[in-house]
VOZA-204558 format. One line per 10 residues: number of its first residue (from 1); their letters; for each residue z, y, x of N, C-alpha, C, O. Coordinates in nm, 2 decimals, decimal comma, padded with zeros to 4 digits, m for minus. Each point is the difference from the previous one (the first is absolute). Layout:
% residues N
NUM = a = Z/Y/X/Z/Y/X/Z/Y/X/Z/Y/X ~ ...
***
This chain:
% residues 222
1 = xxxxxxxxxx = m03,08/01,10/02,97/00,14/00,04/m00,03/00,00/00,06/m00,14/00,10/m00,03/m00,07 ~ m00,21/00,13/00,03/00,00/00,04/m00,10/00,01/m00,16/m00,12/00,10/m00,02/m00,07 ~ m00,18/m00,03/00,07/m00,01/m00,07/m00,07/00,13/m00,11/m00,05/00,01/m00,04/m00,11 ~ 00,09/00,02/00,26/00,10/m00,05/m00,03/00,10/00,04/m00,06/00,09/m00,08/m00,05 ~ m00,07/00,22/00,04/00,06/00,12/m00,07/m00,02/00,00/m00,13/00,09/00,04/m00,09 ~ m00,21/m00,07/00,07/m00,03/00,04/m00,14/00,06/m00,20/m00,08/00,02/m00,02/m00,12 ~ m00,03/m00,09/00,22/00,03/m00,13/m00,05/00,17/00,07/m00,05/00,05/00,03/m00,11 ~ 00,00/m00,01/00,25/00,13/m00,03/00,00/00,07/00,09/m00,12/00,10/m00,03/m00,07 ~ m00,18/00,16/00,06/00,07/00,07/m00,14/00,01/m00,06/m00,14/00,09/00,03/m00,08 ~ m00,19/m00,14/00,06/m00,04/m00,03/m00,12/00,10/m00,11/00,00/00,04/m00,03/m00,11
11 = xxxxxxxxxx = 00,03/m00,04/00,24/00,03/m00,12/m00,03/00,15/00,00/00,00/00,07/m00,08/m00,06 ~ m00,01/00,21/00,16/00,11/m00,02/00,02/00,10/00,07/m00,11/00,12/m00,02/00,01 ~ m00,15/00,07/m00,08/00,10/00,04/m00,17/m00,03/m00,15/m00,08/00,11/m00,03/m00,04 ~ m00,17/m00,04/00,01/m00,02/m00,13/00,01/00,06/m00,07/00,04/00,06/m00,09/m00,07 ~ m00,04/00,09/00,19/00,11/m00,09/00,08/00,13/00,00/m00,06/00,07/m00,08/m00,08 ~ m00,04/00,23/00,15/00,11/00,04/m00,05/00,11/00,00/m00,14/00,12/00,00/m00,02 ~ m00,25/00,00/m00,07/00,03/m00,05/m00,15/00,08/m00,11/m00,03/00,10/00,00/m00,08 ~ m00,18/m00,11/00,17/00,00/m00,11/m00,03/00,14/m00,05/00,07/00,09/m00,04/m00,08 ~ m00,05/00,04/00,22/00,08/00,06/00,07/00,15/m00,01/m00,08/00,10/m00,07/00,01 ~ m00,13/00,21/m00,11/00,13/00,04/m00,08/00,01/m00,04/m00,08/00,11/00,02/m00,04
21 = xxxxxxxxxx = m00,21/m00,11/m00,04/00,01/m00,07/m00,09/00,09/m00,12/00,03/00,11/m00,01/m00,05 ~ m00,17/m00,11/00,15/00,12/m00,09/00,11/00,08/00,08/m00,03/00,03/m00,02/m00,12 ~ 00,03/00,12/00,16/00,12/00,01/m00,03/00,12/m00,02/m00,06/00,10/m00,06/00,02 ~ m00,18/00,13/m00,13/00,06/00,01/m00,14/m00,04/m00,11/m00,02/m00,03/00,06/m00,11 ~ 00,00/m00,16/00,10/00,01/m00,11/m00,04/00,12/m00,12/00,01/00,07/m00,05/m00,08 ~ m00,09/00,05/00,25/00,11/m00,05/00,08/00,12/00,06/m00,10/00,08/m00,07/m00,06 ~ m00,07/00,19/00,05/00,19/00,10/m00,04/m00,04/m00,10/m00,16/00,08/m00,09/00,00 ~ m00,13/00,08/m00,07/00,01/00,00/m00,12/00,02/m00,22/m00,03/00,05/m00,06/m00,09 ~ m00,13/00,01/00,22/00,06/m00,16/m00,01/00,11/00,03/00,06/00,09/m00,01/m00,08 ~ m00,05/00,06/00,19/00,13/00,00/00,05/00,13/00,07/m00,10/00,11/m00,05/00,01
31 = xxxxxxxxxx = m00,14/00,14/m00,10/00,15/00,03/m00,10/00,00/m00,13/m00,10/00,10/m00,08/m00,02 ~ m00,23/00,07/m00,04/00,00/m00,15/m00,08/00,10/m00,10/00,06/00,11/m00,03/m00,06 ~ m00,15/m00,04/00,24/00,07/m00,10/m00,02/00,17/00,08/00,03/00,08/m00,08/m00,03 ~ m00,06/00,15/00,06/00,16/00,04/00,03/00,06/00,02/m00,11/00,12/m00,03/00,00 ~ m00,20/00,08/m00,13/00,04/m00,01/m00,11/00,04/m00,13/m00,09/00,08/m00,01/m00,09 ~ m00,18/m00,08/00,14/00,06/m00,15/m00,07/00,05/m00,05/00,10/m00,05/m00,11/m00,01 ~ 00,11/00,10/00,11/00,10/m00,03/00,14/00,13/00,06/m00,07/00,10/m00,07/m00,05 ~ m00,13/00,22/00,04/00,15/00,02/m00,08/00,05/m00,10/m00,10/00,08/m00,08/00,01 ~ m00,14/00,11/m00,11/00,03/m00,04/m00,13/00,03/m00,19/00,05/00,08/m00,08/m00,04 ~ m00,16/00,06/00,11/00,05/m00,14/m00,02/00,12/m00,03/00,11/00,06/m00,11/m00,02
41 = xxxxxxxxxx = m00,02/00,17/00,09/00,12/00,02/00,05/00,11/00,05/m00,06/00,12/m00,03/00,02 ~ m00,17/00,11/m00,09/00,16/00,05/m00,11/00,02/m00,12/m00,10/00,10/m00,06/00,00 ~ m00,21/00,04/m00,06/00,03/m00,13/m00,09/00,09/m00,12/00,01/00,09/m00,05/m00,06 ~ m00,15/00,05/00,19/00,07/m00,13/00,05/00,18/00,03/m00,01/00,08/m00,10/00,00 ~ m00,05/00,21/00,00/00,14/00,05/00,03/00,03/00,03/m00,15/00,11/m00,06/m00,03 ~ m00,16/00,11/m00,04/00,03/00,07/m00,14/m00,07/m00,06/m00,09/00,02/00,05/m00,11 ~ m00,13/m00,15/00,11/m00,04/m00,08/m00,10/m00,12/00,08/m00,08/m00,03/00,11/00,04 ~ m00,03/m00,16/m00,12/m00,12/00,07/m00,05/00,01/00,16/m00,01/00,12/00,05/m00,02 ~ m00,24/00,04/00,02/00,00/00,14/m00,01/00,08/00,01/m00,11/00,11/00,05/m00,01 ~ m00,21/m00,12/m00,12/00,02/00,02/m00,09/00,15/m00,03/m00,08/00,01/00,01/m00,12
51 = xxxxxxxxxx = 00,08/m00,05/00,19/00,14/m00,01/m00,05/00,11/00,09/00,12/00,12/m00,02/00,02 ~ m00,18/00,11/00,03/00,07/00,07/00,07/00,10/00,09/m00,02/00,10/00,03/00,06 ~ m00,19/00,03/m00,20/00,10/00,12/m00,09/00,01/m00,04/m00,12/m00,05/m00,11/m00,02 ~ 00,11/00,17/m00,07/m00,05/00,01/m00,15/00,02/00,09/m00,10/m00,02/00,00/m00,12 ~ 00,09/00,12/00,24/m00,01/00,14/m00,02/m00,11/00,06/m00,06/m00,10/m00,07/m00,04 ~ 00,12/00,20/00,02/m00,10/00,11/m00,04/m00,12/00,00/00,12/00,02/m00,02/00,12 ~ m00,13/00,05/m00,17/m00,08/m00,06/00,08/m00,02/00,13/00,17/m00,06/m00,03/00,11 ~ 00,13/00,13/m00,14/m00,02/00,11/00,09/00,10/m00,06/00,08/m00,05/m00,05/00,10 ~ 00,19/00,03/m00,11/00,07/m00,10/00,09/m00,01/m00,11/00,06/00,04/m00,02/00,11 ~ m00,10/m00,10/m00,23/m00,05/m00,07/00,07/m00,11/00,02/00,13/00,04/m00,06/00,10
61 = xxxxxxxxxx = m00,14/00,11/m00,09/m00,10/00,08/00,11/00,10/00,02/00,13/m00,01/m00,04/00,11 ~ 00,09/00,10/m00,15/00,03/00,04/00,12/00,13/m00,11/00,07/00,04/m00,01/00,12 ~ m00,01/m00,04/m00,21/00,06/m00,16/00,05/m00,09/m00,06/00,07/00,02/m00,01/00,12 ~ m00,15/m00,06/m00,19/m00,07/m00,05/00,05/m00,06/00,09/00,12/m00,03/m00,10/00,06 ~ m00,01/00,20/00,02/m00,06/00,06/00,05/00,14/m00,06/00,15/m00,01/m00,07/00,11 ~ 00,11/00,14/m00,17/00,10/m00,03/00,10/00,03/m00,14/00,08/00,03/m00,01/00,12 ~ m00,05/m00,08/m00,21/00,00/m00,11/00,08/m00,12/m00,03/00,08/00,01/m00,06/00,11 ~ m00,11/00,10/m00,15/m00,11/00,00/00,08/m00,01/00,06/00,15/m00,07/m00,02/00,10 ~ 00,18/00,11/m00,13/00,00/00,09/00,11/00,04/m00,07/00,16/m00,06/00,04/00,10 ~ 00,17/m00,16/m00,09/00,05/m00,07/00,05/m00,13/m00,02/00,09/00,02/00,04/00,11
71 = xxxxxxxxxx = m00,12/m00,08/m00,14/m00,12/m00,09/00,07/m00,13/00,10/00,02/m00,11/m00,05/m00,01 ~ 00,13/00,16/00,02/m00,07/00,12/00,09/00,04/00,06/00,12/00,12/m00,01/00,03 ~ m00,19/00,07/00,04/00,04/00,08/00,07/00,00/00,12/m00,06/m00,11/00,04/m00,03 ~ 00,21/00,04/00,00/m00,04/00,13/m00,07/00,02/00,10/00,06/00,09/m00,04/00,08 ~ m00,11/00,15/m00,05/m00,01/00,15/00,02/00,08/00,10/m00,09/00,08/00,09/00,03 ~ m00,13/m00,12/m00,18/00,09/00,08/m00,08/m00,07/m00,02/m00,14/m00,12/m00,02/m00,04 ~ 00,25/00,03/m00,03/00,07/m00,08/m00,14/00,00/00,15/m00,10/00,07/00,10/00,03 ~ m00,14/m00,12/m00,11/m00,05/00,14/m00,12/00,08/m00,07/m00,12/m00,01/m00,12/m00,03 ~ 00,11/00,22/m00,06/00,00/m00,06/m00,13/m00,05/00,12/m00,10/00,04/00,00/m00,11 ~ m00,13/00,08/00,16/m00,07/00,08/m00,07/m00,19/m00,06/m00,03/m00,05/m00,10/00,04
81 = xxxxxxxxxx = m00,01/00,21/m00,15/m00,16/m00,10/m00,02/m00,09/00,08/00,14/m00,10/m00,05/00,05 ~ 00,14/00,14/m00,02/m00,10/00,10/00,14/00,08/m00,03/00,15/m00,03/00,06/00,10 ~ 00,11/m00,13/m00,11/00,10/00,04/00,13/m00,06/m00,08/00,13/00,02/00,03/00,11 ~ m00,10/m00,13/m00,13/m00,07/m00,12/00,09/m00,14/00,04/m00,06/m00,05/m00,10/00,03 ~ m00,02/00,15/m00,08/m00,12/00,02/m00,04/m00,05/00,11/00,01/00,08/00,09/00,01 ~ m00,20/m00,03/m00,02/m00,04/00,10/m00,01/00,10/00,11/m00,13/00,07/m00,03/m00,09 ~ m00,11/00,16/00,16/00,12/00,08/m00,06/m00,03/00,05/m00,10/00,10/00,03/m00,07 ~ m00,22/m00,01/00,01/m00,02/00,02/m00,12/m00,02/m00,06/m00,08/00,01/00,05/m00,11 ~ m00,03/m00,20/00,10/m00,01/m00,13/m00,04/m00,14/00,03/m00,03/m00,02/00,04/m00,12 ~ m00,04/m00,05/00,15/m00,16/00,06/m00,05/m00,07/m00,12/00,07/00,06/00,00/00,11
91 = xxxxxxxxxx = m00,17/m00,12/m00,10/m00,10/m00,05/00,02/m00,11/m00,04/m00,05/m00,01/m00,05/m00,11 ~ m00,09/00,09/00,21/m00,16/00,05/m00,06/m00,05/m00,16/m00,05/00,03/m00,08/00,09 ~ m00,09/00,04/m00,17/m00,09/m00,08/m00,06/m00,12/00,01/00,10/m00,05/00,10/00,05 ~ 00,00/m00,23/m00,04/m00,18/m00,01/00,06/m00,05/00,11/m00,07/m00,02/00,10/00,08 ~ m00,01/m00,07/m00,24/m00,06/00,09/m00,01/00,01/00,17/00,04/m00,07/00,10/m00,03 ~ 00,21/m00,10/00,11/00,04/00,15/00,02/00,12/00,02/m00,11/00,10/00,06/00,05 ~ m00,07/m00,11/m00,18/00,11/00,05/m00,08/00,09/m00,03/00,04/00,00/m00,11/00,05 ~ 00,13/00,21/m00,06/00,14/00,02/00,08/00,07/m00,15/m00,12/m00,05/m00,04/m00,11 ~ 00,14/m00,01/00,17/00,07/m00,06/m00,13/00,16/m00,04/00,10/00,02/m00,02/00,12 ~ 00,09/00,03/m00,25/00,13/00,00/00,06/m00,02/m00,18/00,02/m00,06/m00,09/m00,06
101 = xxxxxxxxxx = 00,16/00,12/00,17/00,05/m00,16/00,06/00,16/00,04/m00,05/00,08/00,08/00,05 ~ m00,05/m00,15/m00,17/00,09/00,08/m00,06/00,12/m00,15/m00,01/00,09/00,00/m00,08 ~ m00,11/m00,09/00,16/00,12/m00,18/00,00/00,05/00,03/00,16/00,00/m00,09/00,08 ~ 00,03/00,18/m00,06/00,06/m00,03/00,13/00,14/00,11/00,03/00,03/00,09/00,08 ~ 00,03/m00,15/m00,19/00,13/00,07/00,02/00,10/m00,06/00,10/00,09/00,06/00,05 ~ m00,12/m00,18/m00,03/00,12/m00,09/00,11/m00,12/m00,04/00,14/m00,09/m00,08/m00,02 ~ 00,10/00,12/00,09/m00,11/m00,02/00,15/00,06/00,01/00,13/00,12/00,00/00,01 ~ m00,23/00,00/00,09/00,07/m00,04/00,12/m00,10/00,04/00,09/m00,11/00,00/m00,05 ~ 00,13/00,03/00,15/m00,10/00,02/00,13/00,00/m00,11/00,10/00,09/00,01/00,08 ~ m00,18/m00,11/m00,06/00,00/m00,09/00,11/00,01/00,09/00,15/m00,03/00,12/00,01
111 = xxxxxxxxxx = 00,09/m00,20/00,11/00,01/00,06/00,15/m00,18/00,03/00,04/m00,03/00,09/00,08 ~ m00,07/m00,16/m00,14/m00,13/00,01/00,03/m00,08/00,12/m00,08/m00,12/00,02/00,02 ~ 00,19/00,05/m00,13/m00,02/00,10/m00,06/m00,03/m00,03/m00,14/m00,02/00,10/m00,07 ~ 00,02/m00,24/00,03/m00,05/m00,03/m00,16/00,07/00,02/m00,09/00,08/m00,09/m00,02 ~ m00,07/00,18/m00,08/00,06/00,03/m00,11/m00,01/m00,06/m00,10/m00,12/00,00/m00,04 ~ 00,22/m00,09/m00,05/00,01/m00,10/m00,08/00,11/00,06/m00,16/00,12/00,03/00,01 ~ m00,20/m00,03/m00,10/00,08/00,07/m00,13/m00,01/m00,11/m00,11/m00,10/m00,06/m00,03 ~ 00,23/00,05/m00,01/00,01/m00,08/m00,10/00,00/00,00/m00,15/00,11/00,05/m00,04 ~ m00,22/m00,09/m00,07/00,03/00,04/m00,12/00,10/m00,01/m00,06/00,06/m00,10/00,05 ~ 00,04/00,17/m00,19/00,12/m00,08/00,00/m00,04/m00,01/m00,18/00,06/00,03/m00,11
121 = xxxxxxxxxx = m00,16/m00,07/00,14/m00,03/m00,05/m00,20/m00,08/m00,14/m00,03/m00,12/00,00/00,05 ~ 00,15/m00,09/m00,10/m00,11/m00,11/m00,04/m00,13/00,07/m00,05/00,00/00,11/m00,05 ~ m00,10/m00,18/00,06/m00,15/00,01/m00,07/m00,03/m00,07/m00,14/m00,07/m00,10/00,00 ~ 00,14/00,15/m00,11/00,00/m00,11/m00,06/m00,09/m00,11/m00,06/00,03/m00,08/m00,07 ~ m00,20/00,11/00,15/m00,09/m00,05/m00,04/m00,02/m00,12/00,08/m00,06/m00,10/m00,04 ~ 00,12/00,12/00,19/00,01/m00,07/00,11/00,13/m00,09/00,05/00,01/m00,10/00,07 ~ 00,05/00,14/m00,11/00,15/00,03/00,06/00,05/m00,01/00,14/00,07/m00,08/00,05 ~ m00,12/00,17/m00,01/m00,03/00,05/00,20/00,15/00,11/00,00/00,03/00,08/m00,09 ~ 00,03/m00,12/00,22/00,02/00,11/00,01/m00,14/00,04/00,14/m00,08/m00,07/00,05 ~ 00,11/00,23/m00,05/m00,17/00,01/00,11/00,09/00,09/00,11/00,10/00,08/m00,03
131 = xxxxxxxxxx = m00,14/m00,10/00,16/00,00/00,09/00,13/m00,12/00,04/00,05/m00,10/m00,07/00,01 ~ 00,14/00,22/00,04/m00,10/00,12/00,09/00,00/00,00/00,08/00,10/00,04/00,06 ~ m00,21/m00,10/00,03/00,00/00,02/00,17/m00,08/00,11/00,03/m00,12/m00,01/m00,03 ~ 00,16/00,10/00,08/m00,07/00,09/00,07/m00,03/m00,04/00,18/00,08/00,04/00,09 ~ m00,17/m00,11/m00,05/00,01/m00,04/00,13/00,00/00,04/00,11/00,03/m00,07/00,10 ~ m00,07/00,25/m00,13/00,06/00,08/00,15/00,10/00,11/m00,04/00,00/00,11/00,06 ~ 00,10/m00,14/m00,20/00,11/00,06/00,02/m00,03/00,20/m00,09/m00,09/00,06/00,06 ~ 00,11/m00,02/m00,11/00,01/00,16/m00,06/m00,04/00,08/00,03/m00,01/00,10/m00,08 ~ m00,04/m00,13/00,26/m00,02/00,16/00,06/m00,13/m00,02/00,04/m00,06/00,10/00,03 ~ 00,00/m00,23/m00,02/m00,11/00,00/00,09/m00,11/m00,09/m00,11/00,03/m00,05/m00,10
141 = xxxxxxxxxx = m00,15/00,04/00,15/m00,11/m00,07/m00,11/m00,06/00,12/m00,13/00,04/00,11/00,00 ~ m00,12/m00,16/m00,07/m00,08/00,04/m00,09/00,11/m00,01/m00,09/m00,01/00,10/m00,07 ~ 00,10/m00,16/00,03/00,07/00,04/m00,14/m00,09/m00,07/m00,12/00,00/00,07/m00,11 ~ m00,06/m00,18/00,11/m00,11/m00,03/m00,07/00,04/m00,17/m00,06/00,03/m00,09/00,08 ~ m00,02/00,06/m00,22/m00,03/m00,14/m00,04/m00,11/m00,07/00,07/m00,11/00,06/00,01 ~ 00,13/m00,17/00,04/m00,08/m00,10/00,03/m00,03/00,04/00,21/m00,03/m00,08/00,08 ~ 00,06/00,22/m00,07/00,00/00,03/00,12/00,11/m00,08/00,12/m00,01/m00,09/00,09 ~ 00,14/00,18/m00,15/00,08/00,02/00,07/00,14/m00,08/m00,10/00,10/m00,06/00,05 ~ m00,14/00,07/m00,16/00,08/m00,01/m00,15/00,02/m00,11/m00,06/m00,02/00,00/m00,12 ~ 00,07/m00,11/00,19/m00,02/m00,10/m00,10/00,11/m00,06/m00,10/00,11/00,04/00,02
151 = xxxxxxxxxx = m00,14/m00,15/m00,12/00,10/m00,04/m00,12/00,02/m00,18/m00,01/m00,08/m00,07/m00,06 ~ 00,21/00,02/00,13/00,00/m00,16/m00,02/00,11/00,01/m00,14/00,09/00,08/m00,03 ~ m00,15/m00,23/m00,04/00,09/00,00/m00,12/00,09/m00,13/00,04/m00,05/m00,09/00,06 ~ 00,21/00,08/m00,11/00,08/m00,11/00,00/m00,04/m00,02/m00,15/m00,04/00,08/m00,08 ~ 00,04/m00,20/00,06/m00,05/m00,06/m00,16/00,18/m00,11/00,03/00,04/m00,08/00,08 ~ 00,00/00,14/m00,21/00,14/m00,03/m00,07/00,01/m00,11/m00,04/00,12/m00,04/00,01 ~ m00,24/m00,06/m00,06/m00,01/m00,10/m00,05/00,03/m00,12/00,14/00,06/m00,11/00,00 ~ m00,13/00,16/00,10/00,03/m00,13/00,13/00,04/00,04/00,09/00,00/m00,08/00,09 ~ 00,06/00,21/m00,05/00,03/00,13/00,08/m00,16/m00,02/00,12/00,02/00,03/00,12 ~ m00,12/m00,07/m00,12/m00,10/00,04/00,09/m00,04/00,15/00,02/00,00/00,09/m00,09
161 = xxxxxxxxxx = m00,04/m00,06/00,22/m00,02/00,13/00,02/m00,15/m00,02/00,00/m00,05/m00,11/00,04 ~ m00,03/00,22/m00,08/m00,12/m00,03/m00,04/m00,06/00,11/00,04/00,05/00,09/m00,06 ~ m00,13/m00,06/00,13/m00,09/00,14/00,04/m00,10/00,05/m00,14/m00,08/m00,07/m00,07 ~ 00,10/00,18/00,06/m00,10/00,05/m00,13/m00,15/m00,03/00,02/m00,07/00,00/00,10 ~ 00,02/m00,01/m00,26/m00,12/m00,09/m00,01/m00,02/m00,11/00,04/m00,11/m00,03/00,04 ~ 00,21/m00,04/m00,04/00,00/m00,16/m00,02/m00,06/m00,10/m00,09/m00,04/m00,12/m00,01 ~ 00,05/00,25/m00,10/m00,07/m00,11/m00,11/m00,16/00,05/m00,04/m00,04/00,09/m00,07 ~ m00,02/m00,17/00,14/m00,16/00,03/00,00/m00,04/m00,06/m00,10/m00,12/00,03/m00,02 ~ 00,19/m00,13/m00,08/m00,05/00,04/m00,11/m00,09/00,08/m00,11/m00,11/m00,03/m00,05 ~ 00,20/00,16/00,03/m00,04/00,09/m00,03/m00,04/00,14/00,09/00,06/00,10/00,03
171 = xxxxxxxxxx = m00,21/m00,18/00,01/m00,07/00,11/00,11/m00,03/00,11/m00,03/00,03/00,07/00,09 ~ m00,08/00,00/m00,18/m00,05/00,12/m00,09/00,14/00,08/00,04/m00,01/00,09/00,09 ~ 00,14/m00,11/m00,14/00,11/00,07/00,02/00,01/00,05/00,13/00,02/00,12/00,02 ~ m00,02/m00,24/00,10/00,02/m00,03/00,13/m00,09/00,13/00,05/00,03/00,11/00,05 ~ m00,14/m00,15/m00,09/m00,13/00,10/00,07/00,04/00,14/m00,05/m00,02/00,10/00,07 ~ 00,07/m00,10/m00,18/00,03/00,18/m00,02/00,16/00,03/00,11/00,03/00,10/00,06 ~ 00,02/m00,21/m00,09/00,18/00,04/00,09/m00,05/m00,02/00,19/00,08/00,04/00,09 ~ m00,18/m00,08/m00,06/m00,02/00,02/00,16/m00,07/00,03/m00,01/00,01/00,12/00,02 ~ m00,18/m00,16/m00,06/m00,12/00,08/00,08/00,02/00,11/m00,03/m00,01/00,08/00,09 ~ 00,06/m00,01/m00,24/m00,02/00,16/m00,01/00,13/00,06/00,04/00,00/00,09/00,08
181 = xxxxxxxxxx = 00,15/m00,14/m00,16/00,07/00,07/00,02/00,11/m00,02/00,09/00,08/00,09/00,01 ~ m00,09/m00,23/00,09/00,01/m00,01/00,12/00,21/m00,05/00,00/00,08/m00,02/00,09 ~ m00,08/m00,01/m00,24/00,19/m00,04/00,00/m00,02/m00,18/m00,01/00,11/m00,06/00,01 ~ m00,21/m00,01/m00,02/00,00/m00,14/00,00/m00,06/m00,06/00,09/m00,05/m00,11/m00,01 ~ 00,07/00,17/00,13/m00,07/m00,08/00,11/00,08/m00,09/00,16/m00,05/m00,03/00,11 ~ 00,20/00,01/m00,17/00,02/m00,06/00,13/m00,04/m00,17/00,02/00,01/m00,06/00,11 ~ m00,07/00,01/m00,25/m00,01/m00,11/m00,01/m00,13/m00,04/00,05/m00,01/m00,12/00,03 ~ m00,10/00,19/m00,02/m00,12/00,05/00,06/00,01/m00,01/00,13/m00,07/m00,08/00,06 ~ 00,18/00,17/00,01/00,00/00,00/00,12/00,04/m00,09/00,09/m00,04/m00,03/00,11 ~ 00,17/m00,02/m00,18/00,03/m00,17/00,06/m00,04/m00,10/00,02/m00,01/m00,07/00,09
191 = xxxxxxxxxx = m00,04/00,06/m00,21/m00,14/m00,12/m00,01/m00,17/00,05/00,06/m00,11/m00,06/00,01 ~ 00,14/00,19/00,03/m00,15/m00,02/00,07/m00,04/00,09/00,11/m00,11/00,04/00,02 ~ 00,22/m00,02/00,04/00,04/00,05/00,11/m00,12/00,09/m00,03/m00,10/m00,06/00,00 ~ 00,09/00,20/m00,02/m00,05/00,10/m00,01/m00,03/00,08/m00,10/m00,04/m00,07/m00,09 ~ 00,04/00,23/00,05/00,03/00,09/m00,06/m00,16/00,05/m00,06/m00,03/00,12/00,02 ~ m00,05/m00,22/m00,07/m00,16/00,07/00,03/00,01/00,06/m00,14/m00,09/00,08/m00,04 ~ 00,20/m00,13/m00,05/m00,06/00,10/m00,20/00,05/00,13/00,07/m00,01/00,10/m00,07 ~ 00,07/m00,06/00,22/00,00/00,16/00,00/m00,17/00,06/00,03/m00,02/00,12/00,02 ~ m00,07/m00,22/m00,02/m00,14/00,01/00,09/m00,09/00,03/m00,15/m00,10/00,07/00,01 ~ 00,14/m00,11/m00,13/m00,08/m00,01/m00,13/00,00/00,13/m00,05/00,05/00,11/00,04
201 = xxxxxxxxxx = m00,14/m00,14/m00,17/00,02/00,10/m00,11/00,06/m00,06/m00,10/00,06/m00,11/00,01 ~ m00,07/00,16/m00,12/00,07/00,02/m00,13/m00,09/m00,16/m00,05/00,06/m00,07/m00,08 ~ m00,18/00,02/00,12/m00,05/m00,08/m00,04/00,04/m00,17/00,10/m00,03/m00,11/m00,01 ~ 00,10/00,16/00,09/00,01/m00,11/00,08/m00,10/m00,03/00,14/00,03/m00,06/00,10 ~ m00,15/00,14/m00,15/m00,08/m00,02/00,14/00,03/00,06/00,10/00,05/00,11/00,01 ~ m00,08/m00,20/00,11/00,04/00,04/00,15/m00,12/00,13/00,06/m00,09/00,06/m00,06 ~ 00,13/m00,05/00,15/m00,09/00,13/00,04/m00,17/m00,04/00,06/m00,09/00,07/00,04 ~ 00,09/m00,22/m00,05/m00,12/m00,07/00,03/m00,13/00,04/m00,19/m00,13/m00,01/00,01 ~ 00,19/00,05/m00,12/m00,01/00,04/m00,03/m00,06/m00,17/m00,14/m00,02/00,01/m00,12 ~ 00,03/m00,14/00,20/00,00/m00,12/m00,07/00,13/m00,05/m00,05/00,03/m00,03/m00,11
211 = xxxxxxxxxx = 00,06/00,01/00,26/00,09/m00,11/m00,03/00,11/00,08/m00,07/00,05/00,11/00,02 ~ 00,00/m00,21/m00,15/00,10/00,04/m00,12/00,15/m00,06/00,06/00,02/m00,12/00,03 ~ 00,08/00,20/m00,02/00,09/m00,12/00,05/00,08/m00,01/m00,16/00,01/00,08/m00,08 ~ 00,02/m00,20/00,09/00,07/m00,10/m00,09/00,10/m00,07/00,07/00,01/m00,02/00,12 ~ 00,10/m00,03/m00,25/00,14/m00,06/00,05/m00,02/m00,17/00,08/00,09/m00,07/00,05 ~ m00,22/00,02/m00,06/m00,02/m00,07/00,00/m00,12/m00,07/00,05/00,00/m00,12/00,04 ~ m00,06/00,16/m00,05/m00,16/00,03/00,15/00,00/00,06/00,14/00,03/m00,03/00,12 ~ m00,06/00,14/m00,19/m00,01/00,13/00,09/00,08/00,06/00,08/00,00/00,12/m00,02 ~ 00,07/m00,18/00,10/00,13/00,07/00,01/m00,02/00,11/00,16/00,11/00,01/00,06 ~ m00,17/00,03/m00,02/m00,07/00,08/00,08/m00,12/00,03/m00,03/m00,09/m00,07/m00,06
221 = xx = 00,10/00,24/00,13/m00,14/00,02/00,02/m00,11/00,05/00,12/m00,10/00,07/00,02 ~ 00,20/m00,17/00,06/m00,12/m00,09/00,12/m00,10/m00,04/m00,02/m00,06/m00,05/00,09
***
């Protein structure tokens, strides 16, 4: 008995990890596809994203946010940047640093608790507009990038909605925006059904103390 006590301790926070990891996985493919469900259902009605407004871009956002709204279930509709999000706007980085989630002035609360904030500025390097999913909502979760926190971009040029860190091109960047600081990883998680750069260090290695994960090999560290 002793002996099985001492298996089961070692194994079952383990489990359980892993467990909540499924989870958050599932919540984070599940807002993805409801998010391109919307948008391609509004479209169809209102025609490309990208000729929706041609307003100032803070109005436009919340134009665009609004029609979106149609093809949710919602709970409740924020036109503040804290009103659907955590109240301090404060989220912790993988590495521990606080940093403002500061594009979510037009948001919404899904009926399943997911909080959704919309940037209202182009990127002009990208030209995205970007949305915040918080997947269990303001009150509950770690409050953390790459956790609980994630970032899909609409790219202006074809209106596709694109989950962050899509472009594994430039890996070096990628690896500092998820494995360390945990804001580029929903593209990680969709495509590889699991959250293991929260399992690394700063170097990428897994806790096996060999395997390096990469955008493009390694993509667990099973």
């Amino acid at each position: 008995m002793g002996i099985i006590g001492v298996v089961a301790a070692l194994t079952l926070p383990n489990l359980n990890s892993s467990t909540g990891d499924k989870e958050k996985v599932a919540k984070v493919k599940k807002i993805y596809q409801n998010l391109e469900d919307a948008l391609g259902r509004a479209e169809a009605i209102y025609g490309p994203y990208n000729n929706w407004c041609s307003a100032g871009p803070q109005f436009c956002i919340q134009k665009k946010r609004d029609r979106l709204l149609d093809f949710f279930k919602v709970s409740k509709v924020c036109d503040s940047a804290l009103a659907c999000f955590k109240e301090n706007g404060y989220y912790l980085g993988k590495s521990g640093q606080d940093q403002i989630l500061s594009f979510t002035a037009y948001s919404f609360i899904l009926a399943d608790g997911t909080s959704v904030g919309f940037n209202g500025f182009v990127l002009a390097t990208s030209k995205t507009n970007r949305i915040a999913v918080d997947i269990d909502g303001p009150n509950k979760g770690t409050n953390t990038w790459g956790k609980d926190l994630f970032i899909f971009d609409i790219n202006l040029d074809n209106n596709e909605l694109l989950p962050s860190g899509y472009d594994i091109s430039n890996f070096s960047d990628l690896k500092d925006e998820c494995f360390i600081d945990g804001r580029s990883c929903a593209f990680w998680v969709i495509n590889n059904d699991n959250m293991d750069y929260l399992k690394v260090g700063t170097d990428g290695k897994c806790p096996d103390g060999k395997t390096v994960l990469d955008w493009t090999t390694n993509k667990t560290c099973k």
